[in-house]
N, C-alpha and C positions, 0 to 999 in steps of 0.2 A: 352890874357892880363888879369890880375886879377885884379878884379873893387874894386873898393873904399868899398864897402859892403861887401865882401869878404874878405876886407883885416878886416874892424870890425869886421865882426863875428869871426875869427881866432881870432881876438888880443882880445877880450870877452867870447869865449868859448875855445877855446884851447889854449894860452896861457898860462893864470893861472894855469891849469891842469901840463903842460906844464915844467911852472917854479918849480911844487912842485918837480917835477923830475929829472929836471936836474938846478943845483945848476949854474952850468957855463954861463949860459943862463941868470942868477939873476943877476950874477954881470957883466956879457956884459952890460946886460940894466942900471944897475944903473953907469957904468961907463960911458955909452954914455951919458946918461941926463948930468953927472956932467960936461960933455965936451961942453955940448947944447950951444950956445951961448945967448940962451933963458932960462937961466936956469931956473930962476923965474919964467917965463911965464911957462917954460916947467915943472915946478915941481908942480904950482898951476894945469895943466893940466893933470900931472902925479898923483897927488893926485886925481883927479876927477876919471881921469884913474882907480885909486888902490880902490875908494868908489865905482864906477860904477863895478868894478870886485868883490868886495867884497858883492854889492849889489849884480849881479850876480850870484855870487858865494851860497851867502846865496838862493837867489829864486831859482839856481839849486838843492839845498842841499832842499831847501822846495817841487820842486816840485818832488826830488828824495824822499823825503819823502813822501807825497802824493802820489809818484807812490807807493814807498814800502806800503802804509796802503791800499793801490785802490788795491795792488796786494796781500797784508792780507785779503782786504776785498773780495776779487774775492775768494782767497783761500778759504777760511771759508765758505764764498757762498756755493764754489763747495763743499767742505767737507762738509758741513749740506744739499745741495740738493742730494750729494753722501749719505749721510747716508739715510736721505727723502728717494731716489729711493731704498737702501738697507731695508730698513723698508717698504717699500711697497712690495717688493721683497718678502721679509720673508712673509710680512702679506698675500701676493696672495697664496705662496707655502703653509703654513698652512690653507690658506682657500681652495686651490687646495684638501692640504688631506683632509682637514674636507669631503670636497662634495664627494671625493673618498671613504675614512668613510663611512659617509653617503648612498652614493650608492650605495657598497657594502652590509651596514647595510640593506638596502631595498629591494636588490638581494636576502641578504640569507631568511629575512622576504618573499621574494615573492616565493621565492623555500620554504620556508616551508610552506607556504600556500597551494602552489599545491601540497605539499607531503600530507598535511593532507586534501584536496580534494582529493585528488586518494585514498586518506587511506578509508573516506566516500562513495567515490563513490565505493570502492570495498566492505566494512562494507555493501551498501543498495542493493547491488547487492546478494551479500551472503544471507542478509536477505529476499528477492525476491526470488532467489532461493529456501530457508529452506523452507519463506511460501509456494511456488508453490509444493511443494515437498508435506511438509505438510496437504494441501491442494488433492494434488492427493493423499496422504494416506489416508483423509477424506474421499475423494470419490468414491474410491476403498474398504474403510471399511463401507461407508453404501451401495453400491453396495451391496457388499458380507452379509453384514446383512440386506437388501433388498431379494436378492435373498435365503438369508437363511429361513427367515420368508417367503417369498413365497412356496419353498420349504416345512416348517413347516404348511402352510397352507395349501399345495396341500396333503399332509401325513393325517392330521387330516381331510381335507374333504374327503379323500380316505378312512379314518379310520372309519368316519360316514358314509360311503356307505357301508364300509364292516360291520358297527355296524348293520346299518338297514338291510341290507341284511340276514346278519347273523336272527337276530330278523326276520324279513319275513320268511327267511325259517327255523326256528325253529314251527313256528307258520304253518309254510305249513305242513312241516315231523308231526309236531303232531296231523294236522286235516286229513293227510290222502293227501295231495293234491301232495305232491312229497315223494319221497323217503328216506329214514333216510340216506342211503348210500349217498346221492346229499350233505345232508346238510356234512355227515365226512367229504367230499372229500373237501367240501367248507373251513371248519375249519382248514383243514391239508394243504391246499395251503396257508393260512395266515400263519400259524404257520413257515412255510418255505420258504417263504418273507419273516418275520419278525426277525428271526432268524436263526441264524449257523445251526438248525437241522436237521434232516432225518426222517420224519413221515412213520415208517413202519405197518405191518398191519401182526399180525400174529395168525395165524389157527392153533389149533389141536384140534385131539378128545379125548375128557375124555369119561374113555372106561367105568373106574372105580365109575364116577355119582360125582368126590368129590367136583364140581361146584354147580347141579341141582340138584342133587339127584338123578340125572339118567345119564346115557351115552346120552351126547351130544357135538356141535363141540361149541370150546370154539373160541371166535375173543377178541383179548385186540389189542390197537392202541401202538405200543411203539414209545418214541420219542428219538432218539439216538444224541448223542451230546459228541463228545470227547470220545468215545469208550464206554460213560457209555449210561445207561440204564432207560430212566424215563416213567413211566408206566401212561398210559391217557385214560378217557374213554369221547369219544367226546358225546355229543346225544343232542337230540333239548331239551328233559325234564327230570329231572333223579328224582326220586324215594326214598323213605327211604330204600325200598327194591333192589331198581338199585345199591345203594352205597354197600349194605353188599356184592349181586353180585359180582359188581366190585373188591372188595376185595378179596372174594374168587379166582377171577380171577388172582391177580397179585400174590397169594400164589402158585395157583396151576404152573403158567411159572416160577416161583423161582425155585419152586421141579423137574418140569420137565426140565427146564435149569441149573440149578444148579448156579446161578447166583442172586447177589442180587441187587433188583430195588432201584436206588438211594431216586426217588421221585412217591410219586402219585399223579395224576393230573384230576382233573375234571372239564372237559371244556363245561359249558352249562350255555343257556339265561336261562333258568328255570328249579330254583333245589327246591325243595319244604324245607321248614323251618326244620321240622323233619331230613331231610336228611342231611342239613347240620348241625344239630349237630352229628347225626350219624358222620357224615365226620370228622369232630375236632374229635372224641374221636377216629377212626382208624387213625387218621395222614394225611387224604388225602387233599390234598389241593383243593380250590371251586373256580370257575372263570368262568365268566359270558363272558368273553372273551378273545381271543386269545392276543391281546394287554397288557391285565389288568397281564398276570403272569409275577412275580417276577424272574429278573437272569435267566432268562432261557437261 
């Protein structure tokens, strides 16, 4: 059964709707009021009716309106909290690439840092290297100029033994106390340590005197060197007279050998002042010892 409240909301909410629709329905109702036997009654109530519908009618029309501006308002809400979330959207994505940028930017920053560490760390290694290098060529070049001057040292102290020596037995052969042959043989073993040569020793007899003045056995020392021929007369003391000797000497192995003596050579600790000018005006050369001659 349909109640009394039921039947008003119909006849307040869906009727009016209702009436706009169907025209037939208008004049049903306006023909039944005119039938009413209340008409008056019924029309003063019909009237209340048509003001209360039209109240109605207008508060549905307001609160349809109020929905449409609640439902503008919701919209626009949503469209500006939609755009808000788009705008934060964008703003995160561009601050996404920035720090992506950024980190990148600080990756390649950090790889070129370790390239130019590695670059240093090989640069101080190389130079580790050069100096340790350089360093053992130091020490390897005074090593060798260490042992060079040791060397040099040991030659010149050997030099001075063979100096004094020499000088002792020049000084012995001439007082008598050793032999003149001890000291040749001494002078001919430096000369051949010290040098390329062949200290030979050669004999004949001038039958003819063209040395002495008489027939006797002639000794000259030759010092041979590359095929040639340098003529030496070794002795502990030589003489104004020993040099012209000597001279005579290297003329007479010329004639007899038929061979020409490059150099002459006199090799002694003590040549008397005279002598060695004699010596400069025949050409012979003076040396007080085996070390002091020149290119030989």
């Amino acid at each position: 059964m349909v109640h009394e409240e039921q039947v008003k909301r119909i006849i307040y909410e869906v009727l009016p709707e209702y009436i706009k629709t169907h025209p037939e329905v208008r004049e049903y109702l306006r023909d039944l009021l005119e039938r009413c036997p209340y008409r008056e009654k019924s029309e003063d109530r019909f009237e209340k009716l048509l003001i209360e519908l039209k109240q109605m009618r207008e508060e549905s029309e307001r609160r349809w309106r109020e929905n449409q501006e609640e439902i503008k308002r919701l919209r626009e809400e949503s469209e500006k909290k939609w755009e808000e979330s788009e705008r934060r959207w964008r703003e995160t994505q561009e601050e996404i690439k920035r720090l992506r940028e950024e980190s990148e930017k600080k990756w390649e920053e950090s790889e070129k840092r370790w390239r130019e560490t590695q670059e240093e760390i090989k640069r101080l290694r190389e130079e580790s290297e050069r100096r340790w290098r350089e360093n053992q060529e130091e020490i390897k070049r005074l090593r060798e100029e260490s042992e060079k001057k040791w060397e040099e040292t040991q030659k010149e102290i050997k030099r001075l033994h063979r100096l004094y020596d020499v000088g002792v037995g020049a000084l012995g052969a001439r007082w008598g106390l050793q032999a003149e042959s001890t000291f040749r043989n001494a002078i001919k073993g430096i000369l051949e340590e010290s040098f390329p040569v062949k200290v030979e020793r050669y004999l004949a007899k001038d039958e003819e005197g063209e040395v002495f003045g008489r027939p006797d056995q002639i000794e000259l020392d030759l010092i041979i060197k590359d095929g040639e021929v340098i003529a030496g007369e070794i002795k502990s003391s030589m003489s104004k007279s020993d040099v012209y000797t000597f001279d005579k000497k290297v003329k007479f192995y010329e004639k007899r050998k038929g061979r020409k003596v490059k150099r002459k050579l006199i090799i002694s600790p003590m040549v008397e002042d005279q002598a060695k000018e004699v010596a400069k005006e025949l050409g012979i050369e003076v040396y007080t010892y085996p070390d002091y001659i020149e290119k030989l």
